[in-house]
C-alpha positions in Angstrom: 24.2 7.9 33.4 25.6 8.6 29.9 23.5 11.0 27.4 24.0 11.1 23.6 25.0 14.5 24.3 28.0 13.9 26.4 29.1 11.1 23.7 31.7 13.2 21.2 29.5 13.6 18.1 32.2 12.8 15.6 32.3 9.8 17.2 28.6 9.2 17.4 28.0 10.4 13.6 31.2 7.5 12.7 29.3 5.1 14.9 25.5 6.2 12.8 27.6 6.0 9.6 29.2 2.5 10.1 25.2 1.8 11.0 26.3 0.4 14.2 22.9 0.4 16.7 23.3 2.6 19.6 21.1 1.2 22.0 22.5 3.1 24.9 20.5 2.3 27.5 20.6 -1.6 27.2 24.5 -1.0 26.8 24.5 1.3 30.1 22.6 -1.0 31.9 24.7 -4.0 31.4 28.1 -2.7 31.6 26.6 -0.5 35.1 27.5 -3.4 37.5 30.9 -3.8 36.0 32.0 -0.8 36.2 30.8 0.1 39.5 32.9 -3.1 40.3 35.6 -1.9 38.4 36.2 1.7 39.2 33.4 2.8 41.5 33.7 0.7 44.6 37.9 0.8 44.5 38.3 4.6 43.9 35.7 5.0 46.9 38.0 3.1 49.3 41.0 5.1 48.2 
């Protein structure tokens, strides 16, 4: 799981300043799947 503290927080002060919502967790959740499609599930076959 990604934390606001591992995000860089230049990045997440540009992201506050641009007012652009951070709802992380709603973003996390939907984008899990893919990438465990993605990257997760090929790198463990390697």
């Amino acid at each position: 799981m990604i934390k606001l503290s591992e995000i860089d927080p230049m990045l997440l002060k540009v992201l506050q300043e641009a007012n652009i919502p951070l709802n992380l967790d709603e973003l996390i959740a939907e984008n899990m799947e893919e990438f465990n499609e993605m990257y997760v599930k090929p790198y463990k076959m390697k």
